[in-house]
C-alpha positions in Angstrom: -23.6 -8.4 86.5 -21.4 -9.6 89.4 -18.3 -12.7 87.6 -19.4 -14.9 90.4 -22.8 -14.8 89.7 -22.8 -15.5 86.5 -20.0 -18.6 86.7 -22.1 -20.0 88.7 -25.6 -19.3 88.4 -26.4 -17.1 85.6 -28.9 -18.9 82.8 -29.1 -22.0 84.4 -33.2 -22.8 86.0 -32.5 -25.4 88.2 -36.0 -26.2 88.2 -35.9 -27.3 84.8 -34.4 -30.0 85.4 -34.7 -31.9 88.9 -32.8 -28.9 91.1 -29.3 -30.5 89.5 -26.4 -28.2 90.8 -24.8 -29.4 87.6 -27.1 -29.2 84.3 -27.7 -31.8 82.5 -26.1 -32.7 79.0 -28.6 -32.5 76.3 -27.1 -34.7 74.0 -30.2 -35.1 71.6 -29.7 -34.1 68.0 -32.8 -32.6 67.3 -36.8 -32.2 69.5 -40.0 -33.0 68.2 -43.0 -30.7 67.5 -46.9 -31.6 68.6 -48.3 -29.4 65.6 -46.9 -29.0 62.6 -47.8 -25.1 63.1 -45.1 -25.4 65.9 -42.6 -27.2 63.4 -43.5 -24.2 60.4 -42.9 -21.7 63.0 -39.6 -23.1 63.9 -38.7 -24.0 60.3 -39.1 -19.7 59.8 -37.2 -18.9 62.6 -34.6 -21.4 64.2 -32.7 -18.7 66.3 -36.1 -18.7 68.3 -36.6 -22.6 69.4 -35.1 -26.0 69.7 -35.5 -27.6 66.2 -32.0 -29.3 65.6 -28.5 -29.3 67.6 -26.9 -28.3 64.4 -27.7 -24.9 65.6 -29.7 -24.1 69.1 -28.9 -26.7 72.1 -30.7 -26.3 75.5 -26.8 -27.1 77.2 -25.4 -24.8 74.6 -27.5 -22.2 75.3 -26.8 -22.3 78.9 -22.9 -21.1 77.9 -23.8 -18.9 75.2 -25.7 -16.5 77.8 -23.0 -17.1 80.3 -20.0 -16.3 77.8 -22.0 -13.2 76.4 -22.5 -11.9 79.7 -18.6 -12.4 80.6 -18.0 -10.2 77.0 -21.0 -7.9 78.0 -22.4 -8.3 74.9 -26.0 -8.4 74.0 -25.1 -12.7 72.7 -22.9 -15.1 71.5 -22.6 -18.4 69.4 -20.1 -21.4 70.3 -17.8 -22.6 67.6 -15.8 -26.4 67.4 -12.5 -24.3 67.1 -11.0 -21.0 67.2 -10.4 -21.3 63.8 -13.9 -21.8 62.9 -15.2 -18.8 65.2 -12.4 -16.9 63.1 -13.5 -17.7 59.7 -17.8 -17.3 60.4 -17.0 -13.8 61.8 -14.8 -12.5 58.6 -16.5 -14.6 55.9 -20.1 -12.8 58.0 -18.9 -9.5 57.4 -17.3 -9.4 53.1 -18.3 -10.1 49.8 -16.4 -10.1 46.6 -14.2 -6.8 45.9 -13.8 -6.2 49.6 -10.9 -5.0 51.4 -9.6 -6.5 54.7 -7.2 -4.3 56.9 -5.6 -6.5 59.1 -2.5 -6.5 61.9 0.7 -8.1 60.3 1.2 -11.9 62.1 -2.2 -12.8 63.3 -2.6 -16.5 64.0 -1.7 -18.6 61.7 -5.5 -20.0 60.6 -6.2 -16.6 60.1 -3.7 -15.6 58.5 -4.3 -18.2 55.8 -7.6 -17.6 55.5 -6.5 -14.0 54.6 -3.7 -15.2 52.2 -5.1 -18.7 50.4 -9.1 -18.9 51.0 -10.2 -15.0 50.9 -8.3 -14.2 47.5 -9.8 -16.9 45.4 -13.0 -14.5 46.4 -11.3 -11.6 44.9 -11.1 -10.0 48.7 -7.4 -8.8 50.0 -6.0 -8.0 53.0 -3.4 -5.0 53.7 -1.1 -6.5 56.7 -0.2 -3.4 59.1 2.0 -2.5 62.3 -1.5 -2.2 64.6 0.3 -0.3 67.5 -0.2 2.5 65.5 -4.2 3.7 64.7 -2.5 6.0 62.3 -1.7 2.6 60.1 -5.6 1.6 60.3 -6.5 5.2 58.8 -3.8 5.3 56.1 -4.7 1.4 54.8 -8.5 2.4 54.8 -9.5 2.0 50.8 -13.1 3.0 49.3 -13.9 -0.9 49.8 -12.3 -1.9 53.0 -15.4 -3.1 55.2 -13.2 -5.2 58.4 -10.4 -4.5 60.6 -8.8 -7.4 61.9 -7.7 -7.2 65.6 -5.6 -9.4 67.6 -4.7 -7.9 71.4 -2.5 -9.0 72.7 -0.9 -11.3 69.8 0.4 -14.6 71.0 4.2 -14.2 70.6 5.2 -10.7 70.9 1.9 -9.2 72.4 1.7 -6.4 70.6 -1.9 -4.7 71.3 -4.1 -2.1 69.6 -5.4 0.8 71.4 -8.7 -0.4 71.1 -11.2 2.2 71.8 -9.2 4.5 68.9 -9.4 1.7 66.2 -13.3 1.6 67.1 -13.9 5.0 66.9 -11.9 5.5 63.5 -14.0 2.0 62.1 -17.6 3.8 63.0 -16.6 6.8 61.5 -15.8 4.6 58.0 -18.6 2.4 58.4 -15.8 -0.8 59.4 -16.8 -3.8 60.9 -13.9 -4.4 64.0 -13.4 -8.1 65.1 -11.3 -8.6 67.8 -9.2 -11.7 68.9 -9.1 -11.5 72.6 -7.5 -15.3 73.5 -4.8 -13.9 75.4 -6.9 -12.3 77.7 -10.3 -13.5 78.1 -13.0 -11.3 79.2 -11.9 -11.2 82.6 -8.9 -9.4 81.9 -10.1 -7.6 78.5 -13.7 -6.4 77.7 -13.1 -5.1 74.2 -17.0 -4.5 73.5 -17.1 -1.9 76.2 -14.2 0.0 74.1 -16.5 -0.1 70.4 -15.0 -3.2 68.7 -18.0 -4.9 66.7 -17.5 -8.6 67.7 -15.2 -10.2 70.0 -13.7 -13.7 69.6 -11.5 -16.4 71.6 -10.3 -19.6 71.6 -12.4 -21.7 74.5 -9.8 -24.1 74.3 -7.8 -22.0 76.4 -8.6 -20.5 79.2 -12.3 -21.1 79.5 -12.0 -24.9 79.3 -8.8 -24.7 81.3 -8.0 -28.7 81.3 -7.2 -29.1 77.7 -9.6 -31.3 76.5 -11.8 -29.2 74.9 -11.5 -27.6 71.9 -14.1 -24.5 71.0 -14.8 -21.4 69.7 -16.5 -17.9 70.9 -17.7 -15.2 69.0 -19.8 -12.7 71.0 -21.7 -9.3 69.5 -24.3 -7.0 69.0 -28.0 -9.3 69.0 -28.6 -8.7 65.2 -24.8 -9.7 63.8 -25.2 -12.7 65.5 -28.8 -13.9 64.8 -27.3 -13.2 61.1 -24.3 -15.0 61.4 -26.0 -18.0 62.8 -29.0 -18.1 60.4 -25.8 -18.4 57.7 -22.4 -18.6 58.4 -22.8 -21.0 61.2 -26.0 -23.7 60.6 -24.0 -23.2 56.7 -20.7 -24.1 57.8 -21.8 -26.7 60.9 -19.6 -25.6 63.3 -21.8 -25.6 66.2 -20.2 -26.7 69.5 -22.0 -30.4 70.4 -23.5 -30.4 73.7 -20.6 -32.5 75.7 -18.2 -30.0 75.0 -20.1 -26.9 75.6 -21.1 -29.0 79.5 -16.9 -29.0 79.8 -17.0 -25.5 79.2 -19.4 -24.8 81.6 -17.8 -27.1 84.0 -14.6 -24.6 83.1 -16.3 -21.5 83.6 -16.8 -22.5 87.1 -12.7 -22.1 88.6 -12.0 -19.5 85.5 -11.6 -16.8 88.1 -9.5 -18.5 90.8 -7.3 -20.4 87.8 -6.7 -16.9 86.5 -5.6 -15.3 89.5 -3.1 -18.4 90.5 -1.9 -18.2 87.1 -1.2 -14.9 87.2 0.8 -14.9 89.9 2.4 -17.2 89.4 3.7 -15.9 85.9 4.5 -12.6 88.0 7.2 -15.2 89.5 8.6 -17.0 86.7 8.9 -13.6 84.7 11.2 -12.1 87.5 13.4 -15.3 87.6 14.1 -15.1 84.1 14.9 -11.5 84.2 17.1 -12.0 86.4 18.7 -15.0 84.7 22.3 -14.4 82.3 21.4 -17.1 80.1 18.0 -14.7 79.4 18.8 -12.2 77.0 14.9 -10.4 76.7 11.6 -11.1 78.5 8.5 -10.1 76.4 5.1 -9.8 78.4 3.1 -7.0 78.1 2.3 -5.9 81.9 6.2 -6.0 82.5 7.0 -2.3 82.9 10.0 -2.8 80.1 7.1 -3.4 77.1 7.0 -1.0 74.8 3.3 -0.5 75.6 3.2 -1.0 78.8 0.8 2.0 79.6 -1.8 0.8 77.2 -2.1 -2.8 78.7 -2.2 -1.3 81.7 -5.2 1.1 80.4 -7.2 -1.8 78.7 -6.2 -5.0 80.3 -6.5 -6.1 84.0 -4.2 -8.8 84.4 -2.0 -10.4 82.2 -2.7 -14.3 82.6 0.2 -17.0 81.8 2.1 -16.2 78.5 5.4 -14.7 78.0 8.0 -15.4 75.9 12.2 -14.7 76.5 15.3 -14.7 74.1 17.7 -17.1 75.1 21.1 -17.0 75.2 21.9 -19.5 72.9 23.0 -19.4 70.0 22.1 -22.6 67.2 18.9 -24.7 67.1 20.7 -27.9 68.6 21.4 -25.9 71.9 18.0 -24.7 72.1 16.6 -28.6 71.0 18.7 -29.4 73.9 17.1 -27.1 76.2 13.5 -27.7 75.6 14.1 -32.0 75.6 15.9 -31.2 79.0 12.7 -30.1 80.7 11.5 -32.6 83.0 7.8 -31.4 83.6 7.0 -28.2 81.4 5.6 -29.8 78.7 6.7 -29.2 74.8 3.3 -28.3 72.8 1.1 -25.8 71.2 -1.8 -23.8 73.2 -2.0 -22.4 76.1 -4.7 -21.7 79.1 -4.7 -25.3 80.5 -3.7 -26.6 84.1 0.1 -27.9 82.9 2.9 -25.6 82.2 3.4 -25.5 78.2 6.6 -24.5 76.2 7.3 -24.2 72.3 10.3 -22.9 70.3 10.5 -20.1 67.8 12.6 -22.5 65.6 10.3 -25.8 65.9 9.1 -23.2 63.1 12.0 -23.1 61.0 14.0 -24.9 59.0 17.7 -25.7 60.6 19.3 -24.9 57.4 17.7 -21.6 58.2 18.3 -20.4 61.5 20.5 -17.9 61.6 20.6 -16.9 65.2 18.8 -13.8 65.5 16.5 -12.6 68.4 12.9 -13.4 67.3 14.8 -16.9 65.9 15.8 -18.4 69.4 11.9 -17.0 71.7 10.1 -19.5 73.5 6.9 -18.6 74.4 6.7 -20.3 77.8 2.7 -20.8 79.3 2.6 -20.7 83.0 0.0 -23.6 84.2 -1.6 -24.2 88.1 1.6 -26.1 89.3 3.8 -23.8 91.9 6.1 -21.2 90.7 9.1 -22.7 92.4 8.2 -26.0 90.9 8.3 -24.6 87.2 11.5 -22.2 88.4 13.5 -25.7 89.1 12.6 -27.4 86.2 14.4 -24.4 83.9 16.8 -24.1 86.3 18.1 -27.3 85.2 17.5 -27.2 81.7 19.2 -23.9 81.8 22.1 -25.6 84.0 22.2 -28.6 81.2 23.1 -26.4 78.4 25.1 -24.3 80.6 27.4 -27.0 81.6 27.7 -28.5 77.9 
Protein backbone atom coordinates (compact mmCIF):
# COMPACT_ATOMS: atom_id res chain seq x y z
CA UNK A 1 0.00 0.00 0.00
CA UNK A 2 1.57 3.31 -1.42
CA UNK A 3 2.73 5.94 2.33
CA UNK A 4 0.88 8.64 0.55
CA UNK A 5 -2.12 6.93 0.16
CA UNK A 6 -2.55 5.84 3.21
CA UNK A 7 -1.54 9.42 5.08
CA UNK A 8 -3.96 10.72 3.41
CA UNK A 9 -6.76 8.75 2.46
CA UNK A 10 -6.57 5.28 3.61
CA UNK A 11 -9.78 4.32 6.14
CA UNK A 12 -11.26 7.49 6.09
CA UNK A 13 -15.24 7.41 3.88
CA UNK A 14 -15.63 10.85 3.30
CA UNK A 15 -19.08 10.12 2.67
CA UNK A 16 -19.70 9.26 6.06
CA UNK A 17 -19.62 12.26 7.15
CA UNK A 18 -20.62 15.41 4.83
CA UNK A 19 -17.36 14.89 2.25
CA UNK A 20 -15.14 16.57 5.23
CA UNK A 21 -11.35 16.56 3.95
CA UNK A 22 -10.74 16.48 7.61
CA UNK A 23 -12.85 13.78 9.75
CA UNK A 24 -14.70 14.70 12.24
CA UNK A 25 -13.88 14.24 16.13
CA UNK A 26 -16.20 11.77 17.65
CA UNK A 27 -15.94 12.95 20.97
CA UNK A 28 -19.03 10.78 22.37
CA UNK A 29 -18.29 8.41 25.15
CA UNK A 30 -20.43 5.77 24.28
CA UNK A 31 -23.66 5.04 21.04
CA UNK A 32 -26.89 3.86 21.70
CA UNK A 33 -28.52 0.60 20.51
CA UNK A 34 -32.35 0.34 18.87
CA UNK A 35 -32.76 -3.40 20.12
CA UNK A 36 -31.51 -4.70 22.89
CA UNK A 37 -30.40 -7.83 20.57
CA UNK A 38 -28.03 -5.20 18.96
CA UNK A 39 -26.81 -4.10 22.58
CA UNK A 40 -26.39 -8.27 23.73
CA UNK A 41 -24.49 -8.70 20.55
CA UNK A 42 -22.21 -5.89 21.31
CA UNK A 43 -22.01 -6.74 25.03
CA UNK A 44 -20.45 -10.46 23.49
CA UNK A 45 -18.23 -8.88 21.25
CA UNK A 46 -16.98 -5.22 21.68
CA UNK A 47 -13.99 -5.57 19.25
CA UNK A 48 -16.85 -5.81 16.57
CA UNK A 49 -19.07 -2.42 17.19
CA UNK A 50 -19.22 0.99 18.76
CA UNK A 51 -20.53 0.24 22.34
CA UNK A 52 -18.26 2.61 24.60
CA UNK A 53 -15.08 4.95 23.81
CA UNK A 54 -13.36 3.15 26.61
CA UNK A 55 -12.45 0.79 23.86
CA UNK A 56 -13.59 1.23 19.93
CA UNK A 57 -13.97 5.02 18.70
CA UNK A 58 -15.15 5.80 15.14
CA UNK A 59 -12.03 8.70 15.01
CA UNK A 60 -9.81 6.16 16.73
CA UNK A 61 -10.44 3.65 14.36
CA UNK A 62 -9.64 5.84 11.53
CA UNK A 63 -5.72 5.86 13.00
CA UNK A 64 -5.63 2.44 14.10
CA UNK A 65 -6.08 1.23 10.33
CA UNK A 66 -3.84 3.97 9.20
CA UNK A 67 -0.98 3.11 11.84
CA UNK A 68 -1.39 -0.74 11.18
CA UNK A 69 -1.01 -0.23 7.63
CA UNK A 70 2.28 2.05 8.11
CA UNK A 71 3.60 -1.22 10.46
CA UNK A 72 2.00 -3.63 7.76
CA UNK A 73 0.42 -5.49 10.26
CA UNK A 74 -2.80 -7.11 10.06
CA UNK A 75 -4.06 -4.17 13.29
CA UNK A 76 -3.29 -2.10 15.97
CA UNK A 77 -4.71 -0.40 19.28
CA UNK A 78 -3.78 3.29 20.45
CA UNK A 79 -2.51 3.74 23.85
CA UNK A 80 -2.49 7.31 26.22
CA UNK A 81 1.35 6.81 26.52
CA UNK A 82 4.23 4.83 25.46
CA UNK A 83 4.51 3.59 28.63
CA UNK A 84 1.00 2.24 28.68
CA UNK A 85 1.45 0.59 25.05
CA UNK A 86 4.71 -0.92 26.86
CA UNK A 87 3.17 -2.44 29.78
CA UNK A 88 -0.39 -4.01 27.84
CA UNK A 89 1.99 -5.76 25.37
CA UNK A 90 4.35 -7.51 28.26
CA UNK A 91 1.70 -7.87 30.93
CA UNK A 92 -0.58 -9.58 27.42
CA UNK A 93 2.00 -12.09 26.81
CA UNK A 94 3.26 -13.61 30.91
CA UNK A 95 1.85 -15.13 33.78
CA UNK A 96 3.40 -16.06 37.08
CA UNK A 97 6.78 -18.15 36.91
CA UNK A 98 7.63 -16.61 33.57
CA UNK A 99 10.84 -15.51 32.27
CA UNK A 100 11.53 -12.23 30.48
CA UNK A 101 14.69 -11.94 28.31
CA UNK A 102 15.28 -8.47 27.75
CA UNK A 103 18.19 -5.96 26.19
CA UNK A 104 20.21 -4.30 29.10
CA UNK A 105 18.93 -0.22 29.33
CA UNK A 106 15.63 -0.21 27.75
CA UNK A 107 13.60 2.91 28.61
CA UNK A 108 13.24 3.67 31.76
CA UNK A 109 9.25 2.75 32.23
CA UNK A 110 10.15 -0.32 31.03
CA UNK A 111 12.75 -1.00 32.69
CA UNK A 112 10.88 -0.61 35.94
CA UNK A 113 8.17 -2.45 35.05
CA UNK A 114 10.81 -5.28 34.60
CA UNK A 115 12.52 -4.51 37.93
CA UNK A 116 9.57 -3.28 40.56
CA UNK A 117 6.01 -4.28 39.02
CA UNK A 118 6.84 -7.75 37.15
CA UNK A 119 8.64 -9.39 40.29
CA UNK A 120 5.98 -8.88 42.88
CA UNK A 121 4.31 -11.46 40.09
CA UNK A 122 7.10 -13.79 40.60
CA UNK A 123 8.15 -13.10 36.71
CA UNK A 124 12.08 -12.02 36.05
CA UNK A 125 13.91 -10.57 33.58
CA UNK A 126 17.65 -11.53 32.36
CA UNK A 127 19.14 -8.02 31.03
CA UNK A 128 21.48 -8.93 27.89
CA UNK A 129 24.03 -7.18 25.36
CA UNK A 130 21.24 -7.54 22.26
CA UNK A 131 23.83 -6.89 19.50
CA UNK A 132 24.58 -10.32 19.91
CA UNK A 133 21.54 -13.05 18.96
CA UNK A 134 23.93 -15.46 20.53
CA UNK A 135 22.97 -13.59 24.12
CA UNK A 136 19.11 -14.20 23.30
CA UNK A 137 19.88 -18.05 22.77
CA UNK A 138 22.20 -18.50 25.82
CA UNK A 139 19.50 -16.50 28.30
CA UNK A 140 16.61 -18.66 26.88
CA UNK A 141 15.33 -20.75 30.18
CA UNK A 142 12.44 -23.64 30.11
CA UNK A 143 9.97 -20.66 31.14
CA UNK A 144 11.15 -17.66 29.23
CA UNK A 145 7.93 -16.81 26.95
CA UNK A 146 9.09 -12.79 25.69
CA UNK A 147 12.04 -11.08 24.34
CA UNK A 148 12.14 -7.58 24.83
CA UNK A 149 13.48 -5.46 21.89
CA UNK A 150 14.40 -1.91 21.67
CA UNK A 151 16.11 -0.90 17.94
CA UNK A 152 17.66 1.47 17.98
CA UNK A 153 17.81 2.41 21.88
CA UNK A 154 17.50 6.03 22.60
CA UNK A 155 21.03 7.00 23.81
CA UNK A 156 23.57 4.78 22.35
CA UNK A 157 21.39 3.17 19.51
CA UNK A 158 22.45 -0.04 19.79
CA UNK A 159 20.12 -2.37 17.45
CA UNK A 160 19.25 -6.04 17.22
CA UNK A 161 19.49 -7.94 14.14
CA UNK A 162 15.99 -8.36 13.98
CA UNK A 163 15.07 -10.96 11.51
CA UNK A 164 17.71 -13.48 13.67
CA UNK A 165 16.09 -12.69 17.06
CA UNK A 166 12.68 -13.64 15.25
CA UNK A 167 13.73 -16.62 13.83
CA UNK A 168 15.51 -17.94 17.14
CA UNK A 169 11.90 -16.74 19.18
CA UNK A 170 9.67 -19.05 16.73
CA UNK A 171 11.85 -21.78 16.99
CA UNK A 172 11.31 -21.50 21.12
CA UNK A 173 7.79 -20.63 20.98
CA UNK A 174 8.90 -16.61 22.24
CA UNK A 175 6.74 -13.91 21.96
CA UNK A 176 9.17 -10.78 20.30
CA UNK A 177 7.99 -7.17 21.09
CA UNK A 178 9.76 -4.59 19.61
CA UNK A 179 10.21 -0.86 20.52
CA UNK A 180 10.59 0.91 17.26
CA UNK A 181 10.30 4.90 18.57
CA UNK A 182 13.46 5.78 17.08
CA UNK A 183 12.49 4.91 13.83
CA UNK A 184 8.92 4.74 13.02
CA UNK A 185 7.62 2.57 10.45
CA UNK A 186 8.85 4.69 7.76
CA UNK A 187 12.31 4.03 8.48
CA UNK A 188 11.84 0.42 10.24
CA UNK A 189 9.24 -2.24 9.46
CA UNK A 190 10.12 -4.75 12.05
CA UNK A 191 6.96 -7.07 11.31
CA UNK A 192 8.17 -7.81 7.90
CA UNK A 193 11.55 -9.24 9.71
CA UNK A 194 9.19 -11.83 12.25
CA UNK A 195 9.00 -9.77 15.48
CA UNK A 196 5.45 -10.62 17.11
CA UNK A 197 4.25 -6.96 17.99
CA UNK A 198 5.66 -3.71 17.32
CA UNK A 199 5.42 -0.68 19.55
CA UNK A 200 6.16 3.33 19.53
CA UNK A 201 5.73 6.18 21.24
CA UNK A 202 3.12 8.56 19.06
CA UNK A 203 4.27 11.30 21.02
CA UNK A 204 7.16 11.48 18.83
CA UNK A 205 7.27 11.44 15.57
CA UNK A 206 3.73 10.60 14.55
CA UNK A 207 2.23 13.63 16.44
CA UNK A 208 5.27 15.68 15.44
CA UNK A 209 4.10 19.03 17.41
CA UNK A 210 4.49 17.82 20.90
CA UNK A 211 1.23 18.03 22.16
CA UNK A 212 0.16 14.77 22.08
CA UNK A 213 0.99 12.19 24.10
CA UNK A 214 0.09 8.34 22.81
CA UNK A 215 0.87 5.00 22.40
CA UNK A 216 0.98 2.26 19.43
CA UNK A 217 1.10 -1.34 19.59
CA UNK A 218 0.54 -3.01 16.16
CA UNK A 219 0.29 -7.14 15.50
CA UNK A 220 -0.98 -10.11 14.22
CA UNK A 221 -5.25 -9.73 14.17
CA UNK A 222 -5.73 -12.33 17.04
CA UNK A 223 -2.91 -10.85 19.75
CA UNK A 224 -4.58 -7.77 19.48
CA UNK A 225 -8.33 -8.57 19.54
CA UNK A 226 -6.92 -10.40 22.88
CA UNK A 227 -5.09 -7.71 24.21
CA UNK A 228 -7.93 -5.29 23.80
CA UNK A 229 -10.67 -7.60 25.09
CA UNK A 230 -8.20 -7.52 28.41
CA UNK A 231 -5.20 -5.74 28.88
CA UNK A 232 -6.55 -2.57 27.35
CA UNK A 233 -10.62 -1.98 28.13
CA UNK A 234 -8.84 -3.60 31.86
CA UNK A 235 -6.33 -1.08 32.16
CA UNK A 236 -8.26 2.00 30.35
CA UNK A 237 -5.76 3.23 28.41
CA UNK A 238 -7.50 3.86 25.32
CA UNK A 239 -6.40 6.95 23.36
CA UNK A 240 -9.67 9.66 23.62
CA UNK A 241 -10.79 10.80 20.40
CA UNK A 242 -9.05 14.48 20.36
CA UNK A 243 -5.88 13.08 20.57
CA UNK A 244 -6.08 10.27 18.16
CA UNK A 245 -7.68 13.51 15.49
CA UNK A 246 -4.02 15.19 16.41
CA UNK A 247 -2.47 12.07 15.38
CA UNK A 248 -4.10 11.94 12.30
CA UNK A 249 -3.61 15.51 11.71
CA UNK A 250 0.32 14.32 12.27
CA UNK A 251 0.23 11.47 10.03
CA UNK A 252 -0.42 13.88 7.31
CA UNK A 253 3.41 15.85 6.98
CA UNK A 254 5.05 12.52 8.81
CA UNK A 255 6.84 11.92 5.54
CA UNK A 256 7.98 15.40 4.43
CA UNK A 257 8.92 16.14 8.42
CA UNK A 258 11.05 12.98 8.29
CA UNK A 259 12.92 13.72 5.33
CA UNK A 260 13.73 17.53 6.39
CA UNK A 261 14.66 16.13 9.65
CA UNK A 262 16.88 13.83 8.29
CA UNK A 263 18.74 15.97 6.62
CA UNK A 264 19.09 18.08 8.43
CA UNK A 265 20.62 15.80 11.27
CA UNK A 266 23.01 14.59 8.24
CA UNK A 267 24.23 18.39 8.77
CA UNK A 268 24.54 18.87 12.36
CA UNK A 269 26.24 15.37 12.74
CA UNK A 270 29.08 16.48 10.29
CA UNK A 271 29.59 19.88 12.17
CA UNK A 272 30.15 18.19 15.36
CA UNK A 273 32.51 15.71 13.90
CA UNK A 274 34.30 18.01 12.88
CA UNK A 275 34.26 20.18 16.03
CA UNK A 276 37.60 19.78 18.80
CA UNK A 277 35.46 20.40 21.66
CA UNK A 278 33.53 16.93 20.29
CA UNK A 279 35.26 14.10 21.50
CA UNK A 280 32.60 11.07 19.94
CA UNK A 281 29.46 11.31 17.81
CA UNK A 282 27.04 8.30 18.22
CA UNK A 283 24.32 7.80 15.50
CA UNK A 284 23.74 4.73 14.00
CA UNK A 285 23.80 5.45 10.02
CA UNK A 286 27.23 7.33 10.68
CA UNK A 287 29.72 4.93 8.95
CA UNK A 288 31.93 5.06 12.36
CA UNK A 289 28.92 2.87 14.43
CA UNK A 290 29.81 -0.16 15.34
CA UNK A 291 26.84 -1.48 13.43
CA UNK A 292 26.68 0.41 10.83
CA UNK A 293 26.07 -2.41 8.25
CA UNK A 294 23.04 -3.67 10.12
CA UNK A 295 21.12 -0.16 10.25
CA UNK A 296 21.98 0.14 7.03
CA UNK A 297 20.33 -3.59 6.28
CA UNK A 298 17.14 -2.83 8.40
CA UNK A 299 16.67 0.79 8.62
CA UNK A 300 16.09 3.42 5.85
CA UNK A 301 16.88 6.58 7.30
CA UNK A 302 17.96 7.56 10.54
CA UNK A 303 15.54 10.51 11.65
CA UNK A 304 16.82 13.30 14.31
CA UNK A 305 18.66 11.74 17.30
CA UNK A 306 22.30 11.50 18.03
CA UNK A 307 24.14 12.03 20.85
CA UNK A 308 28.18 13.26 21.16
CA UNK A 309 30.79 13.25 24.04
CA UNK A 310 31.88 16.53 24.90
CA UNK A 311 34.94 17.72 25.75
CA UNK A 312 34.37 18.89 29.02
CA UNK A 313 35.22 17.74 31.75
CA UNK A 314 32.83 18.47 35.30
CA UNK A 315 29.05 18.83 35.40
CA UNK A 316 29.15 22.81 35.91
CA UNK A 317 30.89 23.12 32.41
CA UNK A 318 28.44 21.06 30.77
CA UNK A 319 25.33 22.99 32.99
CA UNK A 320 27.00 25.83 31.46
CA UNK A 321 26.78 24.65 28.00
CA UNK A 322 23.27 23.52 27.82
CA UNK A 323 21.82 26.97 29.85
CA UNK A 324 24.02 28.76 27.08
CA UNK A 325 21.74 27.63 24.24
CA UNK A 326 19.68 30.29 22.97
CA UNK A 327 16.97 28.26 20.97
CA UNK A 328 17.63 24.35 21.31
CA UNK A 329 15.54 23.70 23.89
CA UNK A 330 16.59 21.68 27.26
CA UNK A 331 13.86 18.69 27.71
CA UNK A 332 12.91 15.09 27.42
CA UNK A 333 11.46 13.46 24.02
CA UNK A 334 12.07 13.82 20.85
CA UNK A 335 10.12 13.78 17.24
CA UNK A 336 8.55 17.27 17.53
CA UNK A 337 9.10 20.48 15.26
CA UNK A 338 11.73 22.29 17.92
CA UNK A 339 15.21 21.20 18.32
CA UNK A 340 15.50 19.32 21.88
CA UNK A 341 18.71 18.68 24.06
CA UNK A 342 19.28 16.72 27.49
CA UNK A 343 22.36 15.85 29.50
CA UNK A 344 23.69 12.47 30.52
CA UNK A 345 24.29 14.03 34.02
CA UNK A 346 20.78 15.94 34.52
CA UNK A 347 20.79 12.01 35.47
CA UNK A 348 23.25 11.94 38.08
CA UNK A 349 24.05 13.11 41.10
CA UNK A 350 27.15 15.92 41.05
CA UNK A 351 28.73 14.29 43.96
CA UNK A 352 28.91 11.47 41.42
CA UNK A 353 30.17 12.49 38.19
CA UNK A 354 33.26 11.40 37.62
CA UNK A 355 34.03 12.46 34.20
CA UNK A 356 33.87 9.52 32.06
CA UNK A 357 32.53 9.19 28.43
CA UNK A 358 28.92 7.89 28.76
CA UNK A 359 28.92 10.71 31.93
CA UNK A 360 29.33 13.99 29.84
CA UNK A 361 26.67 12.56 26.19
CA UNK A 362 23.96 14.76 25.20
CA UNK A 363 21.58 13.34 23.18
CA UNK A 364 20.84 16.31 20.89
CA UNK A 365 17.14 15.94 18.68
CA UNK A 366 17.33 17.72 15.45
CA UNK A 367 13.74 19.61 14.97
CA UNK A 368 12.27 21.41 11.39
CA UNK A 369 14.28 24.65 12.01
CA UNK A 370 17.43 25.03 9.44
CA UNK A 371 20.58 23.27 9.98
CA UNK A 372 22.64 26.41 10.01
CA UNK A 373 20.19 27.89 12.49
CA UNK A 374 20.80 24.95 15.10
CA UNK A 375 24.79 24.92 13.91
CA UNK A 376 24.97 28.77 15.33
CA UNK A 377 23.24 28.25 18.32
CA UNK A 378 26.03 25.41 19.54
CA UNK A 379 28.44 27.30 18.01
CA UNK A 380 28.07 29.73 20.67
CA UNK A 381 27.45 27.66 23.46
CA UNK A 382 30.44 25.81 22.45
CA UNK A 383 32.34 29.28 22.06
CA UNK A 384 30.83 30.25 25.83
CA UNK A 385 32.53 27.43 27.50
CA UNK A 386 35.40 27.69 25.32
CA UNK A 387 36.22 31.12 26.21
CA UNK A 388 35.59 30.57 30.08
Amino acid sequence: MDISYILNEYAEDRDEYFRAIAPPIMQTSNFAFKTVEALRSSFDDEYSTWLYSRGLNPTVEILRKKLAALDGAEDCLVFNSGSAAIFASVLANVKSGDHIVSVRNPYTWAKKMFDEILPRFNVRTTYIDGTDVNNFSSAIRENTTLFYLESPNSWTYELQDLAAVAQLAKQHNIITICDNSFCTPLYQRPIELGIDLVLQSATKYIGGHSDVIAGVLCGGSDIIKRIFNSEYNNIGSGIQPFNAWLLIRGLRTLQARLDRITSTTEKVLDYLKSHPLVEKVIFPLDEAFPQYDLAKSQMKGGCGLLTFVIKCYTVSGIEKFCESLKHILMAVSWGGHESLIIPRCAGIKPESFNGSADQRMLRLYCGLEDADYIIKDLEQAFNVIENG
